[in-house]
mmCIF file of the N, C-alpha and C atoms, coordinates in Angstrom:
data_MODEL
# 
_entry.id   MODEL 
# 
loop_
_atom_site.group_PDB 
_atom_site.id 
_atom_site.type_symbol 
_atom_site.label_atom_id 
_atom_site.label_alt_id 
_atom_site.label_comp_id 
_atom_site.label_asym_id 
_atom_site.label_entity_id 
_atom_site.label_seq_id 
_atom_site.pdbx_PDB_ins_code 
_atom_site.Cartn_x 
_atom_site.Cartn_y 
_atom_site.Cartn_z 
_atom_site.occupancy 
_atom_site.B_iso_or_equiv 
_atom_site.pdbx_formal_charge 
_atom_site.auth_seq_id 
_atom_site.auth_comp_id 
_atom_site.auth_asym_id 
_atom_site.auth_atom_id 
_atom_site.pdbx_PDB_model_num 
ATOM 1   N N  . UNK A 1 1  ? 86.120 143.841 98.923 1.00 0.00 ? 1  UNK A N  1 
ATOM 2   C CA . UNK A 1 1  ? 86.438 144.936 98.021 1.00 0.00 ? 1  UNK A CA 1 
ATOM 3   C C  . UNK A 1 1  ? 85.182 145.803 97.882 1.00 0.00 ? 1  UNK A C  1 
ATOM 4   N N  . UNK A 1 2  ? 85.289 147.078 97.811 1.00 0.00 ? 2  UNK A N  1 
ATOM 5   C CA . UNK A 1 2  ? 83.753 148.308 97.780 1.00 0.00 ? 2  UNK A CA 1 
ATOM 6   C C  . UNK A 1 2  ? 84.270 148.158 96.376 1.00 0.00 ? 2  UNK A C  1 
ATOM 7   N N  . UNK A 1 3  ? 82.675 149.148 96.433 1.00 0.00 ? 3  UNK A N  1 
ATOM 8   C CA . UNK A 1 3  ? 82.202 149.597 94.767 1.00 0.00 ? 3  UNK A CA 1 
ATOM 9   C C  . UNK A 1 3  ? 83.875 150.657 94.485 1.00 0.00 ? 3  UNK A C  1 
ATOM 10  N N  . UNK A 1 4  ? 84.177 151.276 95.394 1.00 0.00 ? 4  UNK A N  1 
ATOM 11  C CA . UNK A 1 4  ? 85.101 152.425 95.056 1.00 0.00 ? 4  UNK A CA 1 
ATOM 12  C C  . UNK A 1 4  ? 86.031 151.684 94.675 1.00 0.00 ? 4  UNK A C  1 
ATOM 13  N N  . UNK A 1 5  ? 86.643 150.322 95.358 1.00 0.00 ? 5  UNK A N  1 
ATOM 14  C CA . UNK A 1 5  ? 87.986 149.524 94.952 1.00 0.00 ? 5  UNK A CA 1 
ATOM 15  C C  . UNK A 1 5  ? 87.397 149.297 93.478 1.00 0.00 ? 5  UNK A C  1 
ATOM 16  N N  . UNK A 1 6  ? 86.224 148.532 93.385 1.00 0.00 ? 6  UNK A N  1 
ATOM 17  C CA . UNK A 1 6  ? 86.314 148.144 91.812 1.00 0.00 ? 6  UNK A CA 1 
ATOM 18  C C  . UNK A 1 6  ? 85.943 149.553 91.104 1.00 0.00 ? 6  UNK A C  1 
ATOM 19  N N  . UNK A 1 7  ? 85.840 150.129 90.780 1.00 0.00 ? 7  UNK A N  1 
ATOM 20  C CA . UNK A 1 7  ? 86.006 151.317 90.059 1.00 0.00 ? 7  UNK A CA 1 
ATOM 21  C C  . UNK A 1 7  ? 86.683 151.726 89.904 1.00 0.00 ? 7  UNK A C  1 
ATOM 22  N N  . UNK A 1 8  ? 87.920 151.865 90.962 1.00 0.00 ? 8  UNK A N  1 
ATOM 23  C CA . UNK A 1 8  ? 89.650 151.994 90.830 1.00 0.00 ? 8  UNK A CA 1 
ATOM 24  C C  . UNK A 1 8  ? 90.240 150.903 89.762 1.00 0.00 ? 8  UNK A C  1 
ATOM 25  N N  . UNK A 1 9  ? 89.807 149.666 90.466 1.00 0.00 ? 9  UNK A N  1 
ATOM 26  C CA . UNK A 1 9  ? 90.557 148.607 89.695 1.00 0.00 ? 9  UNK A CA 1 
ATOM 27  C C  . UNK A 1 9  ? 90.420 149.152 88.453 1.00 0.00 ? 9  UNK A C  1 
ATOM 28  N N  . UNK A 1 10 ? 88.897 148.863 87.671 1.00 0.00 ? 10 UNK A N  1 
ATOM 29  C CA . UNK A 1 10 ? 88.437 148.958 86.182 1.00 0.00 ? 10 UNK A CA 1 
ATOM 30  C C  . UNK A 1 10 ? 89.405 150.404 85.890 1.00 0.00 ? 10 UNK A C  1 
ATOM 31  N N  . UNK A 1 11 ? 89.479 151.363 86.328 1.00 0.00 ? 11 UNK A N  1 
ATOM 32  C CA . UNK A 1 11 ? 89.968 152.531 85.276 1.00 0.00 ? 11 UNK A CA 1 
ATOM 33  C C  . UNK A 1 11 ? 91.872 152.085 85.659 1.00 0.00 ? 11 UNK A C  1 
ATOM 34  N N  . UNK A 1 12 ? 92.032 151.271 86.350 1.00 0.00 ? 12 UNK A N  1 
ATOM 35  C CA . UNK A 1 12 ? 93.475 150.916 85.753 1.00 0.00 ? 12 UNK A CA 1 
ATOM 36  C C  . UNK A 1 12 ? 93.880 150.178 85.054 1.00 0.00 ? 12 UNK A C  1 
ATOM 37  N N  . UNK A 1 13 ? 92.788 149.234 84.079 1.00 0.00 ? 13 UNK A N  1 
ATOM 38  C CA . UNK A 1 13 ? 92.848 148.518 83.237 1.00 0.00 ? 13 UNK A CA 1 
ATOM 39  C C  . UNK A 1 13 ? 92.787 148.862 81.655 1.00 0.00 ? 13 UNK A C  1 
ATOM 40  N N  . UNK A 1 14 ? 93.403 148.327 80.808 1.00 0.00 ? 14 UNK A N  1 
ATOM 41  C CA . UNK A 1 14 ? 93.453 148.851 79.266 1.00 0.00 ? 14 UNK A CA 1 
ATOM 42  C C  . UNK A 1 14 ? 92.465 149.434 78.996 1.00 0.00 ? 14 UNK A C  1 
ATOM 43  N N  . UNK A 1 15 ? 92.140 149.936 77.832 1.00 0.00 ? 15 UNK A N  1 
ATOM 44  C CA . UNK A 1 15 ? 90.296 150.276 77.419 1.00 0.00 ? 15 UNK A CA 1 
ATOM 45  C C  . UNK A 1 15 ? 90.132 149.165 76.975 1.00 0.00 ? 15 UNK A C  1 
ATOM 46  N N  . UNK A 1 16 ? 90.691 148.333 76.283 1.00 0.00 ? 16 UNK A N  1 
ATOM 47  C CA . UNK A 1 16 ? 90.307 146.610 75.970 1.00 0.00 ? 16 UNK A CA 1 
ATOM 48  C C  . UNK A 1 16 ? 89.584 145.998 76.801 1.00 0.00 ? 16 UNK A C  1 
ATOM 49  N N  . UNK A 1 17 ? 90.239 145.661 77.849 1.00 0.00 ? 17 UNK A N  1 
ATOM 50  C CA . UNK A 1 17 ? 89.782 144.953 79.119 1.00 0.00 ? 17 UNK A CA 1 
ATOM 51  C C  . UNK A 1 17 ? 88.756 145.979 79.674 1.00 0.00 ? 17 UNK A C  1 
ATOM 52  N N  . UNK A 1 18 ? 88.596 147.166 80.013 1.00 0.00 ? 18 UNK A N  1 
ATOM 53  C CA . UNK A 1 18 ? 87.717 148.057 79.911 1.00 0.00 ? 18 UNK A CA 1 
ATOM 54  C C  . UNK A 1 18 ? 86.537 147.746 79.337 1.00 0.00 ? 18 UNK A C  1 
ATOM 55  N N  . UNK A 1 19 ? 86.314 148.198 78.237 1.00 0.00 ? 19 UNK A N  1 
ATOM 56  C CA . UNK A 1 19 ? 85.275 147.320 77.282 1.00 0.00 ? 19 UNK A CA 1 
ATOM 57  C C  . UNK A 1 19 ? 85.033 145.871 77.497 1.00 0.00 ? 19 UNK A C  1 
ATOM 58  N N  . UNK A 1 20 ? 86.098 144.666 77.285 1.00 0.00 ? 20 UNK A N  1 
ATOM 59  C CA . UNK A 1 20 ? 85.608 143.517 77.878 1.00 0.00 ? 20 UNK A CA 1 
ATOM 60  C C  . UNK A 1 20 ? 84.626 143.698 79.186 1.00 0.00 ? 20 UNK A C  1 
ATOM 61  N N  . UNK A 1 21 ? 85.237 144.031 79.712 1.00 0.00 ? 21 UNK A N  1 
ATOM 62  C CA . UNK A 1 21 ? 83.862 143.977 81.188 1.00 0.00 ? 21 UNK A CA 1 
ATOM 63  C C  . UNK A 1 21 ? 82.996 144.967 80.917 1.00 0.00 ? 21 UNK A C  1 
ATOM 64  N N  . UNK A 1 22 ? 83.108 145.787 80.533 1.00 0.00 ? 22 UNK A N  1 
ATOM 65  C CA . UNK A 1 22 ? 81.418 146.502 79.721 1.00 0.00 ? 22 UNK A CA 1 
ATOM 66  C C  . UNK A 1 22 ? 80.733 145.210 78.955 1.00 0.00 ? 22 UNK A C  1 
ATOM 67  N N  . UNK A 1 23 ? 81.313 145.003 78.079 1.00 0.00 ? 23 UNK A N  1 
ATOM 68  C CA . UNK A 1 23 ? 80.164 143.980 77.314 1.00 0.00 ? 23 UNK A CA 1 
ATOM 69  C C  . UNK A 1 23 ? 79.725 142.653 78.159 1.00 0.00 ? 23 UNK A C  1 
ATOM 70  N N  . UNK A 1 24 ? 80.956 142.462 78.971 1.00 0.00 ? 24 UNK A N  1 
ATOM 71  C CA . UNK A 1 24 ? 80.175 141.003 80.400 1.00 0.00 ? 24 UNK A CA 1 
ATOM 72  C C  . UNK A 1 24 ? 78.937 141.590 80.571 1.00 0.00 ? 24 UNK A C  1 
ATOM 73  N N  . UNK A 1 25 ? 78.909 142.508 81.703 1.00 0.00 ? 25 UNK A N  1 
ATOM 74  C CA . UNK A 1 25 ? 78.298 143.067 82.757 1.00 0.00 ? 25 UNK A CA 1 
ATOM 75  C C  . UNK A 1 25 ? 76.753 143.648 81.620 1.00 0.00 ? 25 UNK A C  1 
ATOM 76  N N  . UNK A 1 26 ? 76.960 144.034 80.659 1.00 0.00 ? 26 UNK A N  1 
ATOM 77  C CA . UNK A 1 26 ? 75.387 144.416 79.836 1.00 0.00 ? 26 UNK A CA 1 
ATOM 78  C C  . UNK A 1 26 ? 75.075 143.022 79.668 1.00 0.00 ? 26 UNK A C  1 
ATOM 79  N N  . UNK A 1 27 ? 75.991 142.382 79.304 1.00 0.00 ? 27 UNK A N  1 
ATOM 80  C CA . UNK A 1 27 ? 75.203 140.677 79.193 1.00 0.00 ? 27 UNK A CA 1 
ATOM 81  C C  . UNK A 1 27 ? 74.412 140.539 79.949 1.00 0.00 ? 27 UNK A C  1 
ATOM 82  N N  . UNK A 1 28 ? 75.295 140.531 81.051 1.00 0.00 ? 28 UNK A N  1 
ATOM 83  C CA . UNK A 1 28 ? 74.560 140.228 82.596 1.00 0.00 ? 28 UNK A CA 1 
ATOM 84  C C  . UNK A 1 28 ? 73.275 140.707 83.113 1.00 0.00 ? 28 UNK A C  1 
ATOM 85  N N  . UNK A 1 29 ? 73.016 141.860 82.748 1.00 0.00 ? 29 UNK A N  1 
ATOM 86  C CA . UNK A 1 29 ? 72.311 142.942 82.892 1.00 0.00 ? 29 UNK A CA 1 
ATOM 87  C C  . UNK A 1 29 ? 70.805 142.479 81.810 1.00 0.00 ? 29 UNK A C  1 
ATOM 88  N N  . UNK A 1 30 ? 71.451 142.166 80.720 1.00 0.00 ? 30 UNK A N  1 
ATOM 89  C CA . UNK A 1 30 ? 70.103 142.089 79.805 1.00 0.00 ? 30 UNK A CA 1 
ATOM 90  C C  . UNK A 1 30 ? 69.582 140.818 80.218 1.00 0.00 ? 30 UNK A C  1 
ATOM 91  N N  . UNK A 1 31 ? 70.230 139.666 80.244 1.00 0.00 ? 31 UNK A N  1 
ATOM 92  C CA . UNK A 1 31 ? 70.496 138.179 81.033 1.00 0.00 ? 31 UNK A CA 1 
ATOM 93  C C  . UNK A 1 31 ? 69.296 138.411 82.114 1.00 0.00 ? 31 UNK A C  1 
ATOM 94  N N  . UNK A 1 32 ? 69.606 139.176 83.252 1.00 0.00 ? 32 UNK A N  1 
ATOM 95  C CA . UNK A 1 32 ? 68.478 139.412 84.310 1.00 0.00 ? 32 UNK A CA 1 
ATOM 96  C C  . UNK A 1 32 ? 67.656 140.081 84.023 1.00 0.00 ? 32 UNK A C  1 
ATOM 97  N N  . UNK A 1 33 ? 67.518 141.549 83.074 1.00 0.00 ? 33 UNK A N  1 
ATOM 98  C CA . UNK A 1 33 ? 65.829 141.815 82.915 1.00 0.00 ? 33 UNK A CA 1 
ATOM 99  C C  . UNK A 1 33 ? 65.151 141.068 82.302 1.00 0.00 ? 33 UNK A C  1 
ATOM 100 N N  . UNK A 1 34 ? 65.660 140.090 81.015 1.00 0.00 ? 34 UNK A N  1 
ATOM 101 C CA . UNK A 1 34 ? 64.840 139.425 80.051 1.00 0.00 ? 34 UNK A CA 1 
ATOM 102 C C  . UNK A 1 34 ? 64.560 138.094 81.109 1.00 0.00 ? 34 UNK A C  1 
ATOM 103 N N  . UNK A 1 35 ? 65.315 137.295 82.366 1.00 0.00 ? 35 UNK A N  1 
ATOM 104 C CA . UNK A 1 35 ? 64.812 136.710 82.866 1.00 0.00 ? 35 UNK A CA 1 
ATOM 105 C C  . UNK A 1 35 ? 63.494 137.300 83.766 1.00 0.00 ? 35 UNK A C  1 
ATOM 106 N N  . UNK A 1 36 ? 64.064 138.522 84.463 1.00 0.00 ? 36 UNK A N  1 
ATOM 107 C CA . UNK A 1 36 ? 62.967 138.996 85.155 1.00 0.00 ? 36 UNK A CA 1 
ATOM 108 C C  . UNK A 1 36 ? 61.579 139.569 84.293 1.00 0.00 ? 36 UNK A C  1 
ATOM 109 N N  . UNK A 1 37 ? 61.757 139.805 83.687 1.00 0.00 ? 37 UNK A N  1 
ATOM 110 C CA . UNK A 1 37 ? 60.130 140.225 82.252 1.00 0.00 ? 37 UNK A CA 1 
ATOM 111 C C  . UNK A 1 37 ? 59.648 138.554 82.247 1.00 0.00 ? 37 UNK A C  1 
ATOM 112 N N  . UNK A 1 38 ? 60.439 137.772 81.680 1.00 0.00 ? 38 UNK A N  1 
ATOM 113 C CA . UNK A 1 38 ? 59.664 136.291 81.440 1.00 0.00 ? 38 UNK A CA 1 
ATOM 114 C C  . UNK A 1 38 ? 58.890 135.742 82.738 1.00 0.00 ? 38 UNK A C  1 
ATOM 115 N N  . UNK A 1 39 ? 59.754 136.124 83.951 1.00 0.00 ? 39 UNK A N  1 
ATOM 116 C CA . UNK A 1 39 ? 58.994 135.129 85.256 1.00 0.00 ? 39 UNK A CA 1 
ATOM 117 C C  . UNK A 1 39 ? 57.795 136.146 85.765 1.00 0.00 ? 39 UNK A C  1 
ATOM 118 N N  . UNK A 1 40 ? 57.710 137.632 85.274 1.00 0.00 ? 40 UNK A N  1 
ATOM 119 C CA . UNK A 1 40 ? 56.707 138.267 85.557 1.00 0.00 ? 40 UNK A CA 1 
ATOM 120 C C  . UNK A 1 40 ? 55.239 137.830 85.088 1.00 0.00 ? 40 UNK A C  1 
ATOM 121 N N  . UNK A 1 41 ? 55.675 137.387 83.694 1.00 0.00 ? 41 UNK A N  1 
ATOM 122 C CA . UNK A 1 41 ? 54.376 137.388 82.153 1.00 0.00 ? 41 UNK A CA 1 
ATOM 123 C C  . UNK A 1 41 ? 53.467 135.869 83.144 1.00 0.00 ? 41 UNK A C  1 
ATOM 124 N N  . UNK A 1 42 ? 51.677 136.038 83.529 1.00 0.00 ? 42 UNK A N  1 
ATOM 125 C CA . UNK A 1 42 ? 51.156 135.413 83.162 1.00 0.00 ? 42 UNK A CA 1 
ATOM 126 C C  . UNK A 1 42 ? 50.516 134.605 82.146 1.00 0.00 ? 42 UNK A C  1 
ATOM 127 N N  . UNK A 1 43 ? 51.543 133.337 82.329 1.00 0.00 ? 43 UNK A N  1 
ATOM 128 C CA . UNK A 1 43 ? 51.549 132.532 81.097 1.00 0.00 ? 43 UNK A CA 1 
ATOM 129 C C  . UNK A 1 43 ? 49.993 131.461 80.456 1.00 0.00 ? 43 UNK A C  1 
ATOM 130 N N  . UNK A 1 44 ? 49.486 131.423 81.979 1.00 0.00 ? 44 UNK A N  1 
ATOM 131 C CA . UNK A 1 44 ? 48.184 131.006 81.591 1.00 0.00 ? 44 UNK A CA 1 
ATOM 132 C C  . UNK A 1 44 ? 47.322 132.022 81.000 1.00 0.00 ? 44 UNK A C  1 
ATOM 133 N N  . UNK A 1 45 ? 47.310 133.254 81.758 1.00 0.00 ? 45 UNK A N  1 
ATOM 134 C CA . UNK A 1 45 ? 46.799 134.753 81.046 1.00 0.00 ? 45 UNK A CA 1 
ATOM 135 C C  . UNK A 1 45 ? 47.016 134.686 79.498 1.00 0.00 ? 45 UNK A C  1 
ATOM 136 N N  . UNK A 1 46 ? 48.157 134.767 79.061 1.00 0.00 ? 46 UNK A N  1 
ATOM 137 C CA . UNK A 1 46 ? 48.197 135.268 78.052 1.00 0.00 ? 46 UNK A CA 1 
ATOM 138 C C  . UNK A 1 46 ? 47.812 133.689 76.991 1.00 0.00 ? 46 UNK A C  1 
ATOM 139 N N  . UNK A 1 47 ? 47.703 132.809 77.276 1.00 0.00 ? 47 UNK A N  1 
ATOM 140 C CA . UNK A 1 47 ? 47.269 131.841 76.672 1.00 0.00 ? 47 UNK A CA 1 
ATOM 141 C C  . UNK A 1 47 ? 45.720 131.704 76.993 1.00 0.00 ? 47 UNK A C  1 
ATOM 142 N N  . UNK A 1 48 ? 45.133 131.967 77.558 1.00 0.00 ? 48 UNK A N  1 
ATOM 143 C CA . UNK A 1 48 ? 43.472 132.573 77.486 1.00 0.00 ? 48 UNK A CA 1 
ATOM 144 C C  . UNK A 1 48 ? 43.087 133.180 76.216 1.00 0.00 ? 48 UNK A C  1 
ATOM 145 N N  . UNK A 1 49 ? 44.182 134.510 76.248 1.00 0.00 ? 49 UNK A N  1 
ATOM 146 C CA . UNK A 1 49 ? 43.799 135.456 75.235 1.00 0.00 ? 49 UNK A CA 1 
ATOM 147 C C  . UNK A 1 49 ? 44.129 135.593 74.357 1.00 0.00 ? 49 UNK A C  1 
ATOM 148 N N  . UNK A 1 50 ? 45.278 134.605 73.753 1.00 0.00 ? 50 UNK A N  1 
ATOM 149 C CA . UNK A 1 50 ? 45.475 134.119 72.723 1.00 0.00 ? 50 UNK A CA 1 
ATOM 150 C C  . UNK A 1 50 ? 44.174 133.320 71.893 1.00 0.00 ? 50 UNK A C  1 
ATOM 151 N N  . UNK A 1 51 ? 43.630 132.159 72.789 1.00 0.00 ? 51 UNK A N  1 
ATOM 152 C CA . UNK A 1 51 ? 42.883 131.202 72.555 1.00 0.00 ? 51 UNK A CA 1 
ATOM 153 C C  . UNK A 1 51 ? 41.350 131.948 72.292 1.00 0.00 ? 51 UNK A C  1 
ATOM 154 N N  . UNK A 1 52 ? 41.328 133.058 73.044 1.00 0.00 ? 52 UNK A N  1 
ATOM 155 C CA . UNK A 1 52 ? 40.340 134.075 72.612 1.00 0.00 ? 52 UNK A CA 1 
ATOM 156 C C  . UNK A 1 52 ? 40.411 134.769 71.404 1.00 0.00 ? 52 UNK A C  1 
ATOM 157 N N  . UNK A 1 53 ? 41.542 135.164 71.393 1.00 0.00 ? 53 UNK A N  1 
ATOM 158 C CA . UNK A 1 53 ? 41.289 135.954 69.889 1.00 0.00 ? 53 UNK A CA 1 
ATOM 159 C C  . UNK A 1 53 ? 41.473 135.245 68.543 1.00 0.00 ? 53 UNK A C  1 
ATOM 160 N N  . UNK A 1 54 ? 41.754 133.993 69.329 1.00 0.00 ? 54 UNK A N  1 
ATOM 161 C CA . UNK A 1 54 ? 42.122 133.134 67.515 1.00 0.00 ? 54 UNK A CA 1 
ATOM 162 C C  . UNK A 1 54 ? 40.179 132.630 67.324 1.00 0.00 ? 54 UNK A C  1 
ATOM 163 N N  . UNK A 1 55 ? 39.739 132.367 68.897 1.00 0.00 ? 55 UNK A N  1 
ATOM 164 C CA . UNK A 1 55 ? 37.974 131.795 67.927 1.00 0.00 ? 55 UNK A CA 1 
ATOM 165 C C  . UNK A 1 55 ? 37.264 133.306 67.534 1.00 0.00 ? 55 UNK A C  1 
ATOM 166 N N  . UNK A 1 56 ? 37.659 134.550 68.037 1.00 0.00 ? 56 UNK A N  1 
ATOM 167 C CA . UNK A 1 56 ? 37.142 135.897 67.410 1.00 0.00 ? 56 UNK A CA 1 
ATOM 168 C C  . UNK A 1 56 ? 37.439 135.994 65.854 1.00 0.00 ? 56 UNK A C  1 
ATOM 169 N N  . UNK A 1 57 ? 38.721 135.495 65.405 1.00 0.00 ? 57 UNK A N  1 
ATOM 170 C CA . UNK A 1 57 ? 39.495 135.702 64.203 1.00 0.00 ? 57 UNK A CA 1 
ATOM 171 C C  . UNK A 1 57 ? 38.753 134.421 62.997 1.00 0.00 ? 57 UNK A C  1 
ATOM 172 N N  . UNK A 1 58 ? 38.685 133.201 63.941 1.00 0.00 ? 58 UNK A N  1 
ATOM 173 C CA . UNK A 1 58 ? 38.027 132.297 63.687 1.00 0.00 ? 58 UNK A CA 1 
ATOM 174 C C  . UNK A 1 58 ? 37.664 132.039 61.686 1.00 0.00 ? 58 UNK A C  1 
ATOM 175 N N  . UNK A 1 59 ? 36.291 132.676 62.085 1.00 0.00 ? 59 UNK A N  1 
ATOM 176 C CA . UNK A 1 59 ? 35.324 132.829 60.733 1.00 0.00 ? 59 UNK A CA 1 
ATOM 177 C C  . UNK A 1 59 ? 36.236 133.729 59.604 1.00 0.00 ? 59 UNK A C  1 
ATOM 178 N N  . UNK A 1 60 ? 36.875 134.432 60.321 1.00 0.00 ? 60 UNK A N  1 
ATOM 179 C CA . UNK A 1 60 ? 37.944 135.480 58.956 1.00 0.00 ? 60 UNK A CA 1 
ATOM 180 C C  . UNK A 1 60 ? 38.658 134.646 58.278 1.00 0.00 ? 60 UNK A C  1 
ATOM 181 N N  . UNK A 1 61 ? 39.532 133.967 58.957 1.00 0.00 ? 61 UNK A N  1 
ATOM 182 C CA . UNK A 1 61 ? 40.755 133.059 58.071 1.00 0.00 ? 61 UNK A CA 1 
ATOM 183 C C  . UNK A 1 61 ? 40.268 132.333 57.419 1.00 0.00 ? 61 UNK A C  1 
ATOM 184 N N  . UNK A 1 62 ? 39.052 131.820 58.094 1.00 0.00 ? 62 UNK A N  1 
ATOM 185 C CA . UNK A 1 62 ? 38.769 130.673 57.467 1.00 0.00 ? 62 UNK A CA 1 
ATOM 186 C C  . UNK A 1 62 ? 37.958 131.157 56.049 1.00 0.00 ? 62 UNK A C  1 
ATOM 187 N N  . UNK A 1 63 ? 36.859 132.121 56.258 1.00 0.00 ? 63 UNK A N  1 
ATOM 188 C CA . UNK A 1 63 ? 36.348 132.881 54.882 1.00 0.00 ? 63 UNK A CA 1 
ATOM 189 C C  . UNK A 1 63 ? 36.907 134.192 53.735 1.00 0.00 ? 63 UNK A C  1 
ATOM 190 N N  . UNK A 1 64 ? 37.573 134.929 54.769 1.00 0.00 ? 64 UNK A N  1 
ATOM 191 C CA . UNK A 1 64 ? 38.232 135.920 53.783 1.00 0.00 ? 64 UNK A CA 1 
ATOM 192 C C  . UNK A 1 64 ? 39.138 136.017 52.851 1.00 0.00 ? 64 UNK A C  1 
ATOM 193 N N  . UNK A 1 65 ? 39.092 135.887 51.554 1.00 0.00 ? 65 UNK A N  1 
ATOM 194 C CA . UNK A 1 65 ? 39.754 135.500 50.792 1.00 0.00 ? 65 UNK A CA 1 
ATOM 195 C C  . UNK A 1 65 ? 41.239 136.414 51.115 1.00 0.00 ? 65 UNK A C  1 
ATOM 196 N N  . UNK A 1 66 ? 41.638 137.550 51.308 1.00 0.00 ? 66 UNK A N  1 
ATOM 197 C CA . UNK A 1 66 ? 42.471 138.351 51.331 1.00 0.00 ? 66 UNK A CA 1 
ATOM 198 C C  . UNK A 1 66 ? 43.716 137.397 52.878 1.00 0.00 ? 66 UNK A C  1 
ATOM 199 N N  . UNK A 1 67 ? 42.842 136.902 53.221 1.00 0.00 ? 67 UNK A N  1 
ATOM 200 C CA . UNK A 1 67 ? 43.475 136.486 54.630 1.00 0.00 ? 67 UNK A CA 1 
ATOM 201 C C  . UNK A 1 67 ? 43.861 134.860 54.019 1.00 0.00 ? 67 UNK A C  1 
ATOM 202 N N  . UNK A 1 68 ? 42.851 134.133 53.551 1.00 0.00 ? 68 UNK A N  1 
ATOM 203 C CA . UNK A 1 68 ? 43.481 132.829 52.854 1.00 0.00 ? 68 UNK A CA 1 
ATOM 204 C C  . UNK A 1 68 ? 44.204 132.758 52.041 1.00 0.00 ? 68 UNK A C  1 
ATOM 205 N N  . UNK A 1 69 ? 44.433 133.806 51.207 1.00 0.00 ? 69 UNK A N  1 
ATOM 206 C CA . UNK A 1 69 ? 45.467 133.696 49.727 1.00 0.00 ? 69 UNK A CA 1 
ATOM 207 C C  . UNK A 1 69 ? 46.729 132.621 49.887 1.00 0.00 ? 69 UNK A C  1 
ATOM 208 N N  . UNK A 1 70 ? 47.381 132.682 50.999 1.00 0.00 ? 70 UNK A N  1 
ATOM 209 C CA . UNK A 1 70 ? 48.523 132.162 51.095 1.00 0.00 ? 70 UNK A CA 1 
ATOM 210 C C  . UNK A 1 70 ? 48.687 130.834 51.431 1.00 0.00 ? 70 UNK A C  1 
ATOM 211 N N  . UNK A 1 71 ? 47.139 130.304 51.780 1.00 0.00 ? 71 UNK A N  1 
ATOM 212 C CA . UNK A 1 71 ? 47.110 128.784 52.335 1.00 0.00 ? 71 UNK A CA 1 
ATOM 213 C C  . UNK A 1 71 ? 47.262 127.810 51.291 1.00 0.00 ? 71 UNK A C  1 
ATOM 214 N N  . UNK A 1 72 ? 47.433 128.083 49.957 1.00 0.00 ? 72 UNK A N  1 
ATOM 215 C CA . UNK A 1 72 ? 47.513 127.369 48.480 1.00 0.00 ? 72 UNK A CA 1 
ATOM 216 C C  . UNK A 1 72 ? 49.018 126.861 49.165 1.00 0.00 ? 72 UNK A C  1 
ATOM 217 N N  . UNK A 1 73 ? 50.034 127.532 49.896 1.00 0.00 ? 73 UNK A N  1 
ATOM 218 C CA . UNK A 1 73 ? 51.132 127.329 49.923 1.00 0.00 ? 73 UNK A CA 1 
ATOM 219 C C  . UNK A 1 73 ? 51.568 126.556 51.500 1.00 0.00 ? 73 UNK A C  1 
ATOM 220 N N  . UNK A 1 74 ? 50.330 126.400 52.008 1.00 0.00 ? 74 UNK A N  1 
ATOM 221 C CA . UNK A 1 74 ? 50.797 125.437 52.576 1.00 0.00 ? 74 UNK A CA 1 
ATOM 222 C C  . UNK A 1 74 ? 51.392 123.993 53.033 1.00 0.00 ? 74 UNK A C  1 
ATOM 223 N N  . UNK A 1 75 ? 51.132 123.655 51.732 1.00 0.00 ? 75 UNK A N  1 
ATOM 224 C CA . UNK A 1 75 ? 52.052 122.385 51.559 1.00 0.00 ? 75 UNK A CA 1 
ATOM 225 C C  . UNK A 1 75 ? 52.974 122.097 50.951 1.00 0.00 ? 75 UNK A C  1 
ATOM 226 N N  . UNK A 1 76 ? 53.791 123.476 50.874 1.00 0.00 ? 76 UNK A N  1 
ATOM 227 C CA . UNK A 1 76 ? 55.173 123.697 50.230 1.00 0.00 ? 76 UNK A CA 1 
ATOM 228 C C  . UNK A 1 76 ? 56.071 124.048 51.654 1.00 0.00 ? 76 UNK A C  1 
ATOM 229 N N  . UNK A 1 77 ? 57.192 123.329 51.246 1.00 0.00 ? 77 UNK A N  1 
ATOM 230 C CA . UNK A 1 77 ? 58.581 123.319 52.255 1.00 0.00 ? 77 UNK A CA 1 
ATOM 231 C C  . UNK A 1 77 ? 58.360 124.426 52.390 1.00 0.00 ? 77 UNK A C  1 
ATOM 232 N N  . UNK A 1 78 ? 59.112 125.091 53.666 1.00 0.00 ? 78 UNK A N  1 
ATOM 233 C CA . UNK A 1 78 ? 59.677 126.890 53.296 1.00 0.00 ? 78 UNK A CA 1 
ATOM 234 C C  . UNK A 1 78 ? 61.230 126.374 53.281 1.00 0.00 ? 78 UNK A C  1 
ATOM 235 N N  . UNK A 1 79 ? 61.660 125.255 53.536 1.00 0.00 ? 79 UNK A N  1 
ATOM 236 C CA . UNK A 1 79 ? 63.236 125.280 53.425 1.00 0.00 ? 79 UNK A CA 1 
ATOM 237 C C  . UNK A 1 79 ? 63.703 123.835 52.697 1.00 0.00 ? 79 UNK A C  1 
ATOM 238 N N  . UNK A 1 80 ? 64.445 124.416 51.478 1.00 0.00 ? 80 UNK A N  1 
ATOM 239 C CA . UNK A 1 80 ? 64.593 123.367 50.763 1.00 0.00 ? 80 UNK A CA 1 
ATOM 240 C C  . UNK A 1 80 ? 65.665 122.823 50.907 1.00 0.00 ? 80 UNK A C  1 
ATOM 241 N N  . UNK A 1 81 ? 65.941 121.264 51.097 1.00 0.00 ? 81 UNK A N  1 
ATOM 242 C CA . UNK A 1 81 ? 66.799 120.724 52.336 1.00 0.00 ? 81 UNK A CA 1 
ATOM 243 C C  . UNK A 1 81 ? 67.720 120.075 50.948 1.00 0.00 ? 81 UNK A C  1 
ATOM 244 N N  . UNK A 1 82 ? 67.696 119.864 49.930 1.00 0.00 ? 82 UNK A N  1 
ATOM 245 C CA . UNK A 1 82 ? 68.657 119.677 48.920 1.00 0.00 ? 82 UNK A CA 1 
ATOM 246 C C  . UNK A 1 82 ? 69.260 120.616 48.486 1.00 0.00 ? 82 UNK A C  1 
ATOM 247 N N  . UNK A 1 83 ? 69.584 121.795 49.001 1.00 0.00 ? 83 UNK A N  1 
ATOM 248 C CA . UNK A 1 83 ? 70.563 122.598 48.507 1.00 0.00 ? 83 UNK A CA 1 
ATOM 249 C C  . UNK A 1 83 ? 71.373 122.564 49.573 1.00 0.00 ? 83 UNK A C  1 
# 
C-alpha cells in the first residue's frame, strides 16, 4: 500500500477514527523523539557536571542560611501515609 493509498484510506474514515489515528501516530511520534533525545544525552557527561556543580555549590548549602532554611524539615514525611 503507498503513502497515497493510506491517505485515501484515512479521509474515508469517520473523523472519530480520523482523530483516533491522529492521536496513535503523535504517540508514536513523541514515543521516538523522546527515545531519540534520551539515547543522544551523554550520560556520563552530564553526570561529571552535575558532580561538578554540586562541590562548586558545596560551601553555600551547607553555610547560607537563606539556602538551609528548609533543612529543619528534613525529617518530616512529605506524604502522610495515614490518611
Amino acid at each position: 500500500m503507498s503513502k497515497l493509498d493510506i491517505i485515501e484510506e484515512i479521509k474515508s474514515l469517520s473523523r472519530t477514527e480520523q482523530e483516533e489515528i491522529y492521536d496513535l501516530l503523535t504517540r508514536l511520534l513523541q514515543d521516538d523523539y523522546v527515545r531519540n533525545v534520551l539515547a543522544s544525552i551523554n550520560w556520563e557527561e552530564e553526570d561529571r557536571k552535575m558532580q561538578a556543580a554540586a562541590e562548586i555549590m558545596l560551601s553555600e548549602y551547607l553555610n547560607d542560611p537563606e539556602l538551609t532554611i528548609f533543612t529543619a524539615l528534613d525529617g518530616e514525611d512529605i506524604l502522610d501515609e495515614s490518611r
